[in-house]
PDB file of N, CA, C and O in Angstrom:
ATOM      1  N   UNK A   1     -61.720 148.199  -3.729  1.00  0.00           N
ATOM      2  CA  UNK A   1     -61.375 148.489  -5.096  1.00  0.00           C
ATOM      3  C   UNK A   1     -60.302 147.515  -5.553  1.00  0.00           C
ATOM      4  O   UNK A   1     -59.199 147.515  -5.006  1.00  0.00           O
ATOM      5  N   UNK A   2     -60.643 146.577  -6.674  1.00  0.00           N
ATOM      6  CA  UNK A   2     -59.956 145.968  -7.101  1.00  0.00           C
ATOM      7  C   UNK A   2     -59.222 144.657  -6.382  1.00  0.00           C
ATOM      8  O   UNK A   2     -58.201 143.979  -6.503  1.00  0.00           O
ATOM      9  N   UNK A   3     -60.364 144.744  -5.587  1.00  0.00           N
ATOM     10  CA  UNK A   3     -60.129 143.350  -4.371  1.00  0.00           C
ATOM     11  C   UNK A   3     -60.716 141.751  -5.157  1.00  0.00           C
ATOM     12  O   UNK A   3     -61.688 141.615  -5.900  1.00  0.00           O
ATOM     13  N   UNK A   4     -59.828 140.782  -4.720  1.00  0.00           N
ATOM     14  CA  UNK A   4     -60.180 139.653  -5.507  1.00  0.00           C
ATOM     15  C   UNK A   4     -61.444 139.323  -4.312  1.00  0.00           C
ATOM     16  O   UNK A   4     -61.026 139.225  -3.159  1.00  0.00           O
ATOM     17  N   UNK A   5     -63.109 139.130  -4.541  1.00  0.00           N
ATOM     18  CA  UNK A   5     -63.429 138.490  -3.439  1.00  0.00           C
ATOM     19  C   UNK A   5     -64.174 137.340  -3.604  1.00  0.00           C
ATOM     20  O   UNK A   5     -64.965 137.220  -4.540  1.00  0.00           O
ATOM     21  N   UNK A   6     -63.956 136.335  -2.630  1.00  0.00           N
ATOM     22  CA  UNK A   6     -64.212 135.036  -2.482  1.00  0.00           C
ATOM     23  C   UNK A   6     -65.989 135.001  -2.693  1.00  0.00           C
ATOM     24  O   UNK A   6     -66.810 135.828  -3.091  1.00  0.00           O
ATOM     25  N   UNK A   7     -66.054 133.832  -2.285  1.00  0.00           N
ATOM     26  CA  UNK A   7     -67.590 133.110  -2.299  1.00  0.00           C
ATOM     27  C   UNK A   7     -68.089 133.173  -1.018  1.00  0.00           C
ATOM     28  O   UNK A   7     -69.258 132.852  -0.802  1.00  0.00           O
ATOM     29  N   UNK A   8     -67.008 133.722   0.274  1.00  0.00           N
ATOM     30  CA  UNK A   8     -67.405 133.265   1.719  1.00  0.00           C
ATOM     31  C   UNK A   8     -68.239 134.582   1.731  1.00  0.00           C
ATOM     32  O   UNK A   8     -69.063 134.785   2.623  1.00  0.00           O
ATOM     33  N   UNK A   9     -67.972 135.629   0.551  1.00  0.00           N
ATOM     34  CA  UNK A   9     -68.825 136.982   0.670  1.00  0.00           C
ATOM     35  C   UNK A   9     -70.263 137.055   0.534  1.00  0.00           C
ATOM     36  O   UNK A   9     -70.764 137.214  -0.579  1.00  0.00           O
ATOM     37  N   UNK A  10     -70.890 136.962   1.471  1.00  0.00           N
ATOM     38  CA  UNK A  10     -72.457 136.941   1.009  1.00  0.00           C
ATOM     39  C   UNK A  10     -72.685 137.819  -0.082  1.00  0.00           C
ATOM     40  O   UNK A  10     -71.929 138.786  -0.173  1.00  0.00           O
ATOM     41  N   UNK A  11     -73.677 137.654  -1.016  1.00  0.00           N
ATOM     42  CA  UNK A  11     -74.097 138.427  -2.004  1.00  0.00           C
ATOM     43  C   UNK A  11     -74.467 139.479  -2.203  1.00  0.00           C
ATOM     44  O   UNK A  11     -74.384 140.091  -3.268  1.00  0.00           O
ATOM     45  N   UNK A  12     -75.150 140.010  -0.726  1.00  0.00           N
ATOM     46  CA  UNK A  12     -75.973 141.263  -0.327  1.00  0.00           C
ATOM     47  C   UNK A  12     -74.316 142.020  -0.021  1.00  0.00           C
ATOM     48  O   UNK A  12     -74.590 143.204   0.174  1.00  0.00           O
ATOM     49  N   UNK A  13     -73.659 141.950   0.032  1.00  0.00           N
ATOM     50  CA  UNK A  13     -72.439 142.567   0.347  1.00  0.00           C
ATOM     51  C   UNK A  13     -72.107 143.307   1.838  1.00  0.00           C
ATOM     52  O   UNK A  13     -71.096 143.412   2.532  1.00  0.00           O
ATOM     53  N   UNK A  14     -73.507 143.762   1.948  1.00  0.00           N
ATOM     54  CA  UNK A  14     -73.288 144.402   3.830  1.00  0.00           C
ATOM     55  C   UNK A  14     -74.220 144.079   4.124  1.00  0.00           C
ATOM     56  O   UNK A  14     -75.033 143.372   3.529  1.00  0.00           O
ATOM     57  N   UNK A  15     -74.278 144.824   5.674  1.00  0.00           N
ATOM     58  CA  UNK A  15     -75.128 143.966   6.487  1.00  0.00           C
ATOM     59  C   UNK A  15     -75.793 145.508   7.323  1.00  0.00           C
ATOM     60  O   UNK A  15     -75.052 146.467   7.537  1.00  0.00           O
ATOM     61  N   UNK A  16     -76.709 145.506   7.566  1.00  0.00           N
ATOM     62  CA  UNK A  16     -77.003 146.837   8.412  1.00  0.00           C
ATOM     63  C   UNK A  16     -76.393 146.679   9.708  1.00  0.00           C
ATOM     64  O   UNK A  16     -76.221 145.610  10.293  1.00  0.00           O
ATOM     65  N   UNK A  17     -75.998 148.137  10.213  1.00  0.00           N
ATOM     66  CA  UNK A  17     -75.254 147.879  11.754  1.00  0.00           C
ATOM     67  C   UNK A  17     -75.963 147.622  12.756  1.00  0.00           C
ATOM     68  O   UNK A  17     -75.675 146.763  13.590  1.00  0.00           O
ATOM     69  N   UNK A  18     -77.379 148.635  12.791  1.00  0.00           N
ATOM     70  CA  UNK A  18     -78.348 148.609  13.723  1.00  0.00           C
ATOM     71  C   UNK A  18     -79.612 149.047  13.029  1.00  0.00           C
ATOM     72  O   UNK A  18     -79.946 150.216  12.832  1.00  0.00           O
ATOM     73  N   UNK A  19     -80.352 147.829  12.642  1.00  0.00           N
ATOM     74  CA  UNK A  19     -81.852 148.304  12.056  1.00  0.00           C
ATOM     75  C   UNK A  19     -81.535 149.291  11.155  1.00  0.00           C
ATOM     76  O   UNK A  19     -80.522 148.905  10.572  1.00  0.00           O
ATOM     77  N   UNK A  20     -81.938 150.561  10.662  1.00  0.00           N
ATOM     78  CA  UNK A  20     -81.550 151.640   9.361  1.00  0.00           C
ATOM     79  C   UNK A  20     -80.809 152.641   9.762  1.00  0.00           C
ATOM     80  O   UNK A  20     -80.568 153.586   9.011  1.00  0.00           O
ATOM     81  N   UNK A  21     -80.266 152.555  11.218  1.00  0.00           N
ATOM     82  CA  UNK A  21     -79.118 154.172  11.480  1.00  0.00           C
ATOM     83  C   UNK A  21     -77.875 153.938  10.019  1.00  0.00           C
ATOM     84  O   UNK A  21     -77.272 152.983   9.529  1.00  0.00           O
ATOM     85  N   UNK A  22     -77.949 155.032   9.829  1.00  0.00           N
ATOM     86  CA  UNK A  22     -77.035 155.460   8.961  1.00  0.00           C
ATOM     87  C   UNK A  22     -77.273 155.283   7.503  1.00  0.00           C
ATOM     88  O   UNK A  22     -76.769 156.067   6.699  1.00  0.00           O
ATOM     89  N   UNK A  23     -78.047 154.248   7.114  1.00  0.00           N
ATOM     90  CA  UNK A  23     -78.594 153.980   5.560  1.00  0.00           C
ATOM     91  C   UNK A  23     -78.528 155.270   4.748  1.00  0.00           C
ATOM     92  O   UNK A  23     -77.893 155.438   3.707  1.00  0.00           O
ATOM     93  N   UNK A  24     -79.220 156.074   5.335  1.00  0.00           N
ATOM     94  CA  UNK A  24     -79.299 157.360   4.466  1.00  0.00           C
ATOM     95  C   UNK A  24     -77.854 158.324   4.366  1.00  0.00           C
ATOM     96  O   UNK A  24     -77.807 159.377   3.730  1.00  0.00           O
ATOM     97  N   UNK A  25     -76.873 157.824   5.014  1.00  0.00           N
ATOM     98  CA  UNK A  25     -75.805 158.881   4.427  1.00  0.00           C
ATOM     99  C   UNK A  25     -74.820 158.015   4.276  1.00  0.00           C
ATOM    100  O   UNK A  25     -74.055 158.561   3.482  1.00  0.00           O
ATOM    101  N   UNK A  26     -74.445 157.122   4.531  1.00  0.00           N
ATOM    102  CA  UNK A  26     -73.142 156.213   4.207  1.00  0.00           C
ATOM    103  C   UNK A  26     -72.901 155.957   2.646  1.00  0.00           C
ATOM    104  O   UNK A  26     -73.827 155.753   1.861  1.00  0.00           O
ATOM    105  N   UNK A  27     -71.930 155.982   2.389  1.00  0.00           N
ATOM    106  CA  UNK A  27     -70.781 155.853   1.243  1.00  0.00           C
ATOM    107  C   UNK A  27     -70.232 154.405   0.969  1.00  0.00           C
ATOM    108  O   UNK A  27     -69.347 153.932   1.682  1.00  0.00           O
ATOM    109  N   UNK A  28     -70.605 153.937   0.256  1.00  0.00           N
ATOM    110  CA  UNK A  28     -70.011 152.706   0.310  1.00  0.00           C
ATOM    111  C   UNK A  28     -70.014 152.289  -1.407  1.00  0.00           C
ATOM    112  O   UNK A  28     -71.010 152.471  -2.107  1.00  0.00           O
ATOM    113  N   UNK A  29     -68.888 151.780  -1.863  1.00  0.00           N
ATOM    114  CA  UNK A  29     -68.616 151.974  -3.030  1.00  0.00           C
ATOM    115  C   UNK A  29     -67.686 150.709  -3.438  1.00  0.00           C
ATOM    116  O   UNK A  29     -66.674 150.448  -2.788  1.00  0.00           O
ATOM    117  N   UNK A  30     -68.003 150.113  -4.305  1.00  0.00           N
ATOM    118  CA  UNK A  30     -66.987 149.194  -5.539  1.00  0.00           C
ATOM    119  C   UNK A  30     -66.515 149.369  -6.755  1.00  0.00           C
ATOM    120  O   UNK A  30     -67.233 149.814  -7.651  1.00  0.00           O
ATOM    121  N   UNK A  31     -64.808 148.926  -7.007  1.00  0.00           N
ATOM    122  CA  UNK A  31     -65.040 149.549  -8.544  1.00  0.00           C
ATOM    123  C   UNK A  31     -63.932 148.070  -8.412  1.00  0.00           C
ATOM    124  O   UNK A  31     -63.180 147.749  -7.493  1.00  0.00           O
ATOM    125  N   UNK A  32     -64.271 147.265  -9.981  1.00  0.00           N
ATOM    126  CA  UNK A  32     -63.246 146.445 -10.395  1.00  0.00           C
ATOM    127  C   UNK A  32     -62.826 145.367  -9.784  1.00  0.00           C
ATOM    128  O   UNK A  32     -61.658 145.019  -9.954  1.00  0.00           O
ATOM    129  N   UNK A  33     -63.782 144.539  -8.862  1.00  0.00           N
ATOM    130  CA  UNK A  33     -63.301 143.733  -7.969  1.00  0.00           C
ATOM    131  C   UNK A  33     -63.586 142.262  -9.179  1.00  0.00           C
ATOM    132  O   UNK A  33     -64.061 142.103 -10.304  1.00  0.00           O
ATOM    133  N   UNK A  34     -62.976 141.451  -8.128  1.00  0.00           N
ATOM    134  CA  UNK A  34     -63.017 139.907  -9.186  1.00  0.00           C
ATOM    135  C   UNK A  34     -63.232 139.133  -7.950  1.00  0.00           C
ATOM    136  O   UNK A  34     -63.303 139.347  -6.740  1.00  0.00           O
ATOM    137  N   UNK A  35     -63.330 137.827  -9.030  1.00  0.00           N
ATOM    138  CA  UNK A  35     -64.248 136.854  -7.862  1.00  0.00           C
ATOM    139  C   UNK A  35     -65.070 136.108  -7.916  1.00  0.00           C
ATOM    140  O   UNK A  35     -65.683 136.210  -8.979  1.00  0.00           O
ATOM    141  N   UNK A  36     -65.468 135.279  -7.214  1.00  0.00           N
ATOM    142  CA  UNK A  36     -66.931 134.129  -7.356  1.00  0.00           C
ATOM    143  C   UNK A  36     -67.776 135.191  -6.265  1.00  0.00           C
ATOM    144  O   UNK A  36     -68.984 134.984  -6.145  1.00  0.00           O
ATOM    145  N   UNK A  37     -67.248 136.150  -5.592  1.00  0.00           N
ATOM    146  CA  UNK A  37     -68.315 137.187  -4.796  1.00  0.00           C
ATOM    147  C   UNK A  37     -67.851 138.167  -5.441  1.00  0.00           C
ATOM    148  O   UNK A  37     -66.891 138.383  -4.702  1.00  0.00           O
ATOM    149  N   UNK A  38     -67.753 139.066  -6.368  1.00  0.00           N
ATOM    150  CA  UNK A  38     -67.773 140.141  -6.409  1.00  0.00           C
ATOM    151  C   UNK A  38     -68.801 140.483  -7.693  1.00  0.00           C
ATOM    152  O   UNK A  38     -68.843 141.428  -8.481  1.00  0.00           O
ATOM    153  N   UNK A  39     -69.328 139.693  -7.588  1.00  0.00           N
ATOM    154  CA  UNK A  39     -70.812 140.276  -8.604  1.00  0.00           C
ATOM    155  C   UNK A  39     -71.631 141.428  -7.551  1.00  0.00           C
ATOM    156  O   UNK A  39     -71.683 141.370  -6.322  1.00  0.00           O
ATOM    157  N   UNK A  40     -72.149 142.319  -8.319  1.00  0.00           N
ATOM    158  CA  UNK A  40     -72.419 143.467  -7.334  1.00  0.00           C
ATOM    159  C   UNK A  40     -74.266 143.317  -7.908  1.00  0.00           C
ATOM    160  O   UNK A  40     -75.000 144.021  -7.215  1.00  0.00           O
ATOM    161  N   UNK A  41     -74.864 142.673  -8.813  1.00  0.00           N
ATOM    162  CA  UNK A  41     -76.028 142.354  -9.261  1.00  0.00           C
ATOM    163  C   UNK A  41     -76.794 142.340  -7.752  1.00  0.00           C
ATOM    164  O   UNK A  41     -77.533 143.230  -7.329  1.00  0.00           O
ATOM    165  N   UNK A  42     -76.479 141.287  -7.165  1.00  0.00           N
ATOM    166  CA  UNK A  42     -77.744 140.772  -5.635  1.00  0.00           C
ATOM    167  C   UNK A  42     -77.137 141.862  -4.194  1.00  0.00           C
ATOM    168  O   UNK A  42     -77.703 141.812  -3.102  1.00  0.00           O
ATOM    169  N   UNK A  43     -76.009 142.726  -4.441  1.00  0.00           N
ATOM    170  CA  UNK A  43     -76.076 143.933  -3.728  1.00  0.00           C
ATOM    171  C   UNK A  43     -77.412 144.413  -2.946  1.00  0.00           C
ATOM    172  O   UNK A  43     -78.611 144.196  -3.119  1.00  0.00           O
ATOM    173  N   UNK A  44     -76.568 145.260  -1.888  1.00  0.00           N
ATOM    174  CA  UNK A  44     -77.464 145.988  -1.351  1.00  0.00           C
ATOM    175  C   UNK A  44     -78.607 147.076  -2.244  1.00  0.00           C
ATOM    176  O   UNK A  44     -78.301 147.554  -3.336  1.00  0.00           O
ATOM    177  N   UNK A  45     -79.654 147.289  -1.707  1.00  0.00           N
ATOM    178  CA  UNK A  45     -79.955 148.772  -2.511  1.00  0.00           C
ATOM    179  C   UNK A  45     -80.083 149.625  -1.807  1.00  0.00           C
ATOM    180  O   UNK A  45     -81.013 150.357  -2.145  1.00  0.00           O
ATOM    181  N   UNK A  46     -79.471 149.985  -0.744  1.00  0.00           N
ATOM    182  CA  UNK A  46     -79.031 150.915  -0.249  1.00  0.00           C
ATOM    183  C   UNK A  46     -79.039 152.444  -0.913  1.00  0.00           C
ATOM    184  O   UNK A  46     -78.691 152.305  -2.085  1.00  0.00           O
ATOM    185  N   UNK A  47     -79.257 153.618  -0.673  1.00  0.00           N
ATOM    186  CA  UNK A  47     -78.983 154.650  -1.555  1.00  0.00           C
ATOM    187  C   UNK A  47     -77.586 154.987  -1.489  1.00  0.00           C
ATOM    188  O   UNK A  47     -77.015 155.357  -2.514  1.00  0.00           O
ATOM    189  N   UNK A  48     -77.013 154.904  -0.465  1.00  0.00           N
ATOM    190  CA  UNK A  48     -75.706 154.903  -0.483  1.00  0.00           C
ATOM    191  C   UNK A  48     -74.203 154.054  -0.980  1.00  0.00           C
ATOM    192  O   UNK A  48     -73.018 154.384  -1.026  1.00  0.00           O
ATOM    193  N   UNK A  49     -74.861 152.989  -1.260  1.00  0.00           N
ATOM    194  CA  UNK A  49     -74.544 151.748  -1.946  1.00  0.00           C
ATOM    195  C   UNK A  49     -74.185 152.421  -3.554  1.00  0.00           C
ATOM    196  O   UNK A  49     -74.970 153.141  -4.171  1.00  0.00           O
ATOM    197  N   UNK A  50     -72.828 152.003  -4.044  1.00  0.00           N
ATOM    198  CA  UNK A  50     -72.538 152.491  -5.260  1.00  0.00           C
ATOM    199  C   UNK A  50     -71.803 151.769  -6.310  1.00  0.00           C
ATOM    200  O   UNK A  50     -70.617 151.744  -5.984  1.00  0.00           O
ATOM    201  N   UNK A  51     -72.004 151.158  -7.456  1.00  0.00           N
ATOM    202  CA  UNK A  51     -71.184 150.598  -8.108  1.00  0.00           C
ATOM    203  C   UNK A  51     -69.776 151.557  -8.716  1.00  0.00           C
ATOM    204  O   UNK A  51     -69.939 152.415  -9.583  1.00  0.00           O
ATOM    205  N   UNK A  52     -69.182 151.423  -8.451  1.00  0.00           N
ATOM    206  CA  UNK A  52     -67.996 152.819  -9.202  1.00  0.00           C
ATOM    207  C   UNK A  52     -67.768 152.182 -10.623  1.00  0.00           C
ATOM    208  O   UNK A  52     -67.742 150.952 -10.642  1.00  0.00           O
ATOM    209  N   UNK A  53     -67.617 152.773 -11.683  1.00  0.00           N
ATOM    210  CA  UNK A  53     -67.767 152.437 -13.238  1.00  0.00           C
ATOM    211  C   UNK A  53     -66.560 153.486 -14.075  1.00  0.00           C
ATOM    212  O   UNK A  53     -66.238 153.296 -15.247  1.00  0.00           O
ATOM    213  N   UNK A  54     -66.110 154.377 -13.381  1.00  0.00           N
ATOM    214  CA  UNK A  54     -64.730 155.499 -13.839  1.00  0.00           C
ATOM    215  C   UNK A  54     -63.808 155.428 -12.715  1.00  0.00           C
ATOM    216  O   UNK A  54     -63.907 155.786 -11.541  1.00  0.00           O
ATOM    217  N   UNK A  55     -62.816 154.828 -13.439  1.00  0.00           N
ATOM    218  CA  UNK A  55     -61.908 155.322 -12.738  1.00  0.00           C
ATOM    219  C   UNK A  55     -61.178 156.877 -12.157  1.00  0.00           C
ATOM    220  O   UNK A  55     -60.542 156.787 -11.108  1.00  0.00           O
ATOM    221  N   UNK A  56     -61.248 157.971 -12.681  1.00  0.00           N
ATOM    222  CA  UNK A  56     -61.894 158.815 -12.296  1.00  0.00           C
ATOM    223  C   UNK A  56     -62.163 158.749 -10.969  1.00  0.00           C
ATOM    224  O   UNK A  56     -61.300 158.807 -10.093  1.00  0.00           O
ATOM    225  N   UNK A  57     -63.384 158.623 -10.779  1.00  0.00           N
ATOM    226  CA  UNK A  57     -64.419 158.849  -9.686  1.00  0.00           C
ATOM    227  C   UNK A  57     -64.117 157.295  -8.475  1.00  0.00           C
ATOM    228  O   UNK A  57     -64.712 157.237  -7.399  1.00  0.00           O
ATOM    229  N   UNK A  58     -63.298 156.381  -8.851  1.00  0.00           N
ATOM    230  CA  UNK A  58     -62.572 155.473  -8.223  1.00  0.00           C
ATOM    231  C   UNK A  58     -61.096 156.179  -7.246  1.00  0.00           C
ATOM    232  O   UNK A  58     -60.880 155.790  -6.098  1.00  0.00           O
ATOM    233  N   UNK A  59     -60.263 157.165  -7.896  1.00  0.00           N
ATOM    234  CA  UNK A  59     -59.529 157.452  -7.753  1.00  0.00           C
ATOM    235  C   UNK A  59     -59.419 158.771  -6.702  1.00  0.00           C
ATOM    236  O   UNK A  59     -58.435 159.485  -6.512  1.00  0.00           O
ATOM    237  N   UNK A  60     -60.738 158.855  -6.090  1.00  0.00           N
ATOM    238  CA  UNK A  60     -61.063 159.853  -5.075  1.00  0.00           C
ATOM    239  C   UNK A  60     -60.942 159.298  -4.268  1.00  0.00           C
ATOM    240  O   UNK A  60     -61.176 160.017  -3.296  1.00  0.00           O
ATOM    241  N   UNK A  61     -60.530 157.724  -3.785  1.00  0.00           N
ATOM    242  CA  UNK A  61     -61.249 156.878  -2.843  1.00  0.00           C
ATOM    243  C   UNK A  61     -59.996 155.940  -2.382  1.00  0.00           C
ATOM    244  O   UNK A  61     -60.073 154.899  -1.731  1.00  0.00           O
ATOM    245  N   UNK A  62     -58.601 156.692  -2.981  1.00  0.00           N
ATOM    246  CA  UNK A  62     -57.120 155.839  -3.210  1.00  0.00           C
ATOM    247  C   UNK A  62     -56.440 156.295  -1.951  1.00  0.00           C
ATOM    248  O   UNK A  62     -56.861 157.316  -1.409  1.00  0.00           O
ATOM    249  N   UNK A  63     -55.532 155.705  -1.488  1.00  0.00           N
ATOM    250  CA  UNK A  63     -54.566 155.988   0.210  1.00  0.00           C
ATOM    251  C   UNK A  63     -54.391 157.624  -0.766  1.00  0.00           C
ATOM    252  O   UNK A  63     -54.800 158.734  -0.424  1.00  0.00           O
ATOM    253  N   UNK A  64     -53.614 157.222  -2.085  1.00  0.00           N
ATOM    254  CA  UNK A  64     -52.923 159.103  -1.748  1.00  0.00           C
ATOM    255  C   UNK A  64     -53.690 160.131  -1.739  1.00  0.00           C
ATOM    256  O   UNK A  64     -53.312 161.214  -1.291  1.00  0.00           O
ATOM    257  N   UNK A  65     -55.131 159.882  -2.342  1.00  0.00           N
ATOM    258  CA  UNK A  65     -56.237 160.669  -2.875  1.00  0.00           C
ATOM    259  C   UNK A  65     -56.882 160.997  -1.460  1.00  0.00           C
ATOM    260  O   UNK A  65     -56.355 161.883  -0.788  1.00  0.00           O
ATOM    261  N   UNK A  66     -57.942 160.359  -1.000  1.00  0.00           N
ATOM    262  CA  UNK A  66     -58.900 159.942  -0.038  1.00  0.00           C
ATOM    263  C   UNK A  66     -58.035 160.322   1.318  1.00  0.00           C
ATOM    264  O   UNK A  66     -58.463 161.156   2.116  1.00  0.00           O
ATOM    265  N   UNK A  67     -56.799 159.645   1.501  1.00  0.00           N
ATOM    266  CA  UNK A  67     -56.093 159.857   3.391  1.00  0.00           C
ATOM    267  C   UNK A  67     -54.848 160.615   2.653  1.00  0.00           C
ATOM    268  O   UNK A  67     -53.799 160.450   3.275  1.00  0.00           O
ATOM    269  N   UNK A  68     -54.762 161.146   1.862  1.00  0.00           N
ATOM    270  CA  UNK A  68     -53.545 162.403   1.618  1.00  0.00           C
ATOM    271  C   UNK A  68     -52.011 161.468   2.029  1.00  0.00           C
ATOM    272  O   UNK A  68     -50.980 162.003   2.437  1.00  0.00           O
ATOM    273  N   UNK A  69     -52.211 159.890   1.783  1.00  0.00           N
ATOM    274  CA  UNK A  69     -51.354 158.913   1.841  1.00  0.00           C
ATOM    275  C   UNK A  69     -50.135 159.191   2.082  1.00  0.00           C
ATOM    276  O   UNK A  69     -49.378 158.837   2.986  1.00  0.00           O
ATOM    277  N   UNK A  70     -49.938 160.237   0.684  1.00  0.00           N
ATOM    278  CA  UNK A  70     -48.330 160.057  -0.014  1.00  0.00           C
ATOM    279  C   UNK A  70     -47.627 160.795   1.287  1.00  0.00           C
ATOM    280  O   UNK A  70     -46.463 160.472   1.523  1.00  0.00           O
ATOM    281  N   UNK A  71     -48.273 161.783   2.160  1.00  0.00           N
ATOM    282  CA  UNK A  71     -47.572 162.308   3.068  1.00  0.00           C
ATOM    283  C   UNK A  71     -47.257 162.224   4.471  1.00  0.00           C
ATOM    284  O   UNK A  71     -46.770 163.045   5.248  1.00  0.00           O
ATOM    285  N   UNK A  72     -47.741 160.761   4.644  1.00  0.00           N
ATOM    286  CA  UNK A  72     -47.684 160.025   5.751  1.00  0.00           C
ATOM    287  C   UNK A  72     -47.095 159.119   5.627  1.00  0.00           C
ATOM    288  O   UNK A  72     -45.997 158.978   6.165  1.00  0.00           O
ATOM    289  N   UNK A  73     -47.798 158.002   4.685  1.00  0.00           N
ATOM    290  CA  UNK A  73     -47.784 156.588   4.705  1.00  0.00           C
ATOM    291  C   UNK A  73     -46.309 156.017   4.915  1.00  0.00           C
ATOM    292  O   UNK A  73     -45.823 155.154   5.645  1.00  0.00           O
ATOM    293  N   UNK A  74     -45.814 156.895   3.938  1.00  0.00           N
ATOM    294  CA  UNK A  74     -44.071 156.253   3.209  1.00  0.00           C
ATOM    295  C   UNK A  74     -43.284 156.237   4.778  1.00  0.00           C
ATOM    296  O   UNK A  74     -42.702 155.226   5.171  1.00  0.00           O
ATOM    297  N   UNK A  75     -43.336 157.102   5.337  1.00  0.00           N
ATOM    298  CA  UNK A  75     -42.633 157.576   6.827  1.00  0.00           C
ATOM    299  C   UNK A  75     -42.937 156.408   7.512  1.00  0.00           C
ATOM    300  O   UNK A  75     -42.010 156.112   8.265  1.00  0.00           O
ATOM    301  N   UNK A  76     -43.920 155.577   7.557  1.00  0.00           N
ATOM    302  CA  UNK A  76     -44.495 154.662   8.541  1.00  0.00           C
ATOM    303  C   UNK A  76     -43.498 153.119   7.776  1.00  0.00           C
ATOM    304  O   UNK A  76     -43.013 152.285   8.540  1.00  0.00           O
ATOM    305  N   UNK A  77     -43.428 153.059   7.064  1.00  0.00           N
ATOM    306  CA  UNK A  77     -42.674 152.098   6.298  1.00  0.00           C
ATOM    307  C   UNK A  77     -43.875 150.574   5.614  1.00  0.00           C
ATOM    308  O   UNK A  77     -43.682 149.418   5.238  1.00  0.00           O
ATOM    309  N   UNK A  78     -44.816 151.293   5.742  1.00  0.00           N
ATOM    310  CA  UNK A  78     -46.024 150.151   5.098  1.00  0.00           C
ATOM    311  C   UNK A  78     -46.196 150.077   3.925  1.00  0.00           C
ATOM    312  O   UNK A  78     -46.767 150.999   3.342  1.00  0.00           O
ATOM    313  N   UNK A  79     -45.690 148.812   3.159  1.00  0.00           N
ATOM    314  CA  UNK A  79     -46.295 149.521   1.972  1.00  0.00           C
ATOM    315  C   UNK A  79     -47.578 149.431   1.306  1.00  0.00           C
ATOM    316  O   UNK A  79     -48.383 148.528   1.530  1.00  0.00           O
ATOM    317  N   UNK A  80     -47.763 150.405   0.460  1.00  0.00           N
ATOM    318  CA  UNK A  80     -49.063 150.726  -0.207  1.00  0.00           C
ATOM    319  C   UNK A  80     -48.741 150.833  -1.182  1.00  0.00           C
ATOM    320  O   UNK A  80     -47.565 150.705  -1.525  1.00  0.00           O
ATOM    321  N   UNK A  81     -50.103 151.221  -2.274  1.00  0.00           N
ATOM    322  CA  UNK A  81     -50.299 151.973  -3.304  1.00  0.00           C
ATOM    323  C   UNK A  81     -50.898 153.388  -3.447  1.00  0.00           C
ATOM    324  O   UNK A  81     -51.964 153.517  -2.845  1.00  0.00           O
ATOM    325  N   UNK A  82     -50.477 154.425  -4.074  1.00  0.00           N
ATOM    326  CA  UNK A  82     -51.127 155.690  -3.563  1.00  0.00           C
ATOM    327  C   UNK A  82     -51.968 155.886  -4.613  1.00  0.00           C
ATOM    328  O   UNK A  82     -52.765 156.812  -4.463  1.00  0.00           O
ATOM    329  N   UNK A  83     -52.039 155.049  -6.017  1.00  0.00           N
ATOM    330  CA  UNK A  83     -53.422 155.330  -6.517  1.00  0.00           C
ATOM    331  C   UNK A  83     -53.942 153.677  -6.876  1.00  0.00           C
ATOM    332  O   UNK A  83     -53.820 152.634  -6.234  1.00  0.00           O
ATOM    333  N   UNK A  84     -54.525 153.966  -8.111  1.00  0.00           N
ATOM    334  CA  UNK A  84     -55.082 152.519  -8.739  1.00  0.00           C
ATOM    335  C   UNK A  84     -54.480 151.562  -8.958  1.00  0.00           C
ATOM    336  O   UNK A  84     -55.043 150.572  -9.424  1.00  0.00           O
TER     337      UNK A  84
END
């Protein structure tokens, strides 16, 4: 989310791990990236494969949202962002 990505990114964006295990339930999602690779057009079509388009529905997917961040992270001294 909101990752600048290069050209070294192939277009298809992933790669299967092993032949189709897992295709059918994996999560995999973009919202807002920039880039000479982050056109999401020649993407996977994956069903699990997702363009994210609300932030909203981006913001389920944030350190504080998604790994409950805010109540760890800070203690560890890394820094982050806990939303968008």
């Amino acid at each position: 989310m909101k990752t600048n990505i290069g050209s070294l990114i192939d277009p298809a964006g992933w790669l299967e791990w092993s032949g189709d295990f897992a295709l059918g339930t994996l999560y995999y999602g973009e919202y807002m990236n920039t880039g000479t690779g982050s056109a999401t057009s020649g993407r996977v079509k994956w069903p699990g494969y997702h363009v994210i388009t609300s932030a909203s529905e981006a913001g389920k997917f944030t350190a504080g949202s998604f790994l409950s961040g805010d109540s760890w992270i800070p203690a560890s001294g890394v820094p982050y962002t806990s939303g968008l």
